[in-house]
N, C-alpha and C positions, 0 to 999 in steps of 0.2 A: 803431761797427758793423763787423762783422767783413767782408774783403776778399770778393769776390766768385768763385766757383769757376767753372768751364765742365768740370765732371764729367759725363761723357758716362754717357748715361742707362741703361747695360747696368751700370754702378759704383755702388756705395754706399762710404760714408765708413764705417770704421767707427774711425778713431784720427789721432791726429799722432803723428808719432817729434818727442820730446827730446831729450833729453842722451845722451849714451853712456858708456856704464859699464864700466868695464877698459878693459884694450889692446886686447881679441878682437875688437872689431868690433861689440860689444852694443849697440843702443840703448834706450835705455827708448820705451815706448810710452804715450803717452796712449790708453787703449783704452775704446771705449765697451760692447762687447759683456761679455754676464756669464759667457761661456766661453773659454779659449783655441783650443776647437774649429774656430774660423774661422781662425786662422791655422796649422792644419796642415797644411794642401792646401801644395801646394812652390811654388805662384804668387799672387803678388798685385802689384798696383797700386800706384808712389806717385805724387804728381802734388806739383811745387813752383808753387806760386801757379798761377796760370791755365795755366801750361805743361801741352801734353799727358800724361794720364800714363803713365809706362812699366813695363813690367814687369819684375818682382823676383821672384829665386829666394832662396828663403829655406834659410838652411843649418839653423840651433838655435831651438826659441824654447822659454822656461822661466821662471818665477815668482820672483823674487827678491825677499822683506821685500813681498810683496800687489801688484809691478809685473811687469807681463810686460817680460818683455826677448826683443829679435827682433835675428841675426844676420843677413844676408843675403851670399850667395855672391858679388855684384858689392863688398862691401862688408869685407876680411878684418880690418881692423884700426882704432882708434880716430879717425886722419885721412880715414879715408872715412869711416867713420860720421860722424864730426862733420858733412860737407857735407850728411849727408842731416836732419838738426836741422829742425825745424819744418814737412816735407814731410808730404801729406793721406796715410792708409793707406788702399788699396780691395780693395775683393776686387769678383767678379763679383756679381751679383745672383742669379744664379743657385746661387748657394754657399750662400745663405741657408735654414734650417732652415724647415720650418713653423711658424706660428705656433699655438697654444692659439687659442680663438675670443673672448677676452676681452683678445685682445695685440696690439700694433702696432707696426709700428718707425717707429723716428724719421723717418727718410729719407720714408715715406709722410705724415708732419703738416708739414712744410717748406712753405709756401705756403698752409695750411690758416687760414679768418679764425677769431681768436679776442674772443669777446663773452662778457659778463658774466651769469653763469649767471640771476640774480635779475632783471634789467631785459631782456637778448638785446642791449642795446647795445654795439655793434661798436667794439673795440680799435683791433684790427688786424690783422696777417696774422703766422704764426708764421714767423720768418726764419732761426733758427740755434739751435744747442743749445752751449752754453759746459757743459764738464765743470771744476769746482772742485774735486779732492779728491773726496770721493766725494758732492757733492752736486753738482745736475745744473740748469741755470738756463736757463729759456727766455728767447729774446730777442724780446719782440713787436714789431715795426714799425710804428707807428702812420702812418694818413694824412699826419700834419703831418711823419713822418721822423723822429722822435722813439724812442728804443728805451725798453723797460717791461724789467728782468728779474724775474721771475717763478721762485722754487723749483719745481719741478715734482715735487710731493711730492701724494699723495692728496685730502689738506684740500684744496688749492688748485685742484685738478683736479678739476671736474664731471662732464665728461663729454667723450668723443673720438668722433668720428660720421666715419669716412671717407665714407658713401653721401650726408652734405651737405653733408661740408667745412665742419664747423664743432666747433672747440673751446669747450667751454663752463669758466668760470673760475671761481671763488670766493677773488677774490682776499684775503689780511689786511687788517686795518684798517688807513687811512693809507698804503699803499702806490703804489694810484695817484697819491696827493698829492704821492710823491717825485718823479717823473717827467714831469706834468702843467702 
């Protein structure tokens, strides 16, 4: 189970910084948004483990081989970047685009119970989103403490209802069997 945040509620997550790439100061981004457009604003957020987070002026950010990479003006060359390796990316909440009326963001299904589309029998509560590459894996929480990961790909997803707070699942054969 992944470590516990204390992301103060006007923030949304939307990446971790990696590794860093050249001398200049580059880090790569694990980025969960599907535009670079949220990090062009010159201010954002990082937060290392529970520490509060602070703000970042961002110098360059640009596309390198399908990964963003982000320079930051506190950060000029590859020994600073490296400290910042594994730190939460945030922007404001208020940065965020509107949504289409059939789209949700992540940060809004975090604590939402997820049940089994076919019976309504409750999992558990969704707790974290793990990005692998470009597949994207829910982490369910169960009662007993127990984590389910779940691809979160259409087939497997029924249905998302923020006004009940409940995800509905369809999960593959044998998959709860893994975890259970």
């Amino acid at each position: 189970m992944a470590e516990q945040r204390n992301i103060p509620a006007d923030l949304v997550e939307i990446g971790t910084l990696a590794r860093p790439h050249g001398i200049r100061g580059e880090i790569r981004v694990n980025y969960y948004a599907d535009s670079l457009e949220l990090l062009r604003g010159d201010v954002v957020y990082l937060q290392a483990g529970n520490k509060p987070p602070r703000k970042m002026e961002i110098d360059t950010v640009r596309m390198h081989q399908g990964t963003p990479l982000i320079r930051f003006v506190e950060a000029p060359d590859r020994t600073a970047a490296e400290f910042l390796r594994g730190q939460t990316l945030l922007i404001p909440e208020s940065a965020l685009p509107e949504l289409d009326e059939d789209e949700v963001y992540l940060h809004d299904m975090l604590g939402l119970s997820v049940v089994l589309d076919a019976t309504g029998q409750k999992l558990g509560v969704l707790d974290h989103v793990l990005f692998h590459g470009e597949q994207e894996l829910w982490s369910i929480l169960t009662p007993g403490g127990k984590e389910i990961l779940l691809p979160a790909v259409p087939e497997f997803v029924a249905d998302i209802d923020l006004d009940t707070e409940i995800i509905r699942i369809t999960p593959p054969e044998g998959l709860l069997e893994l975890y259970m």
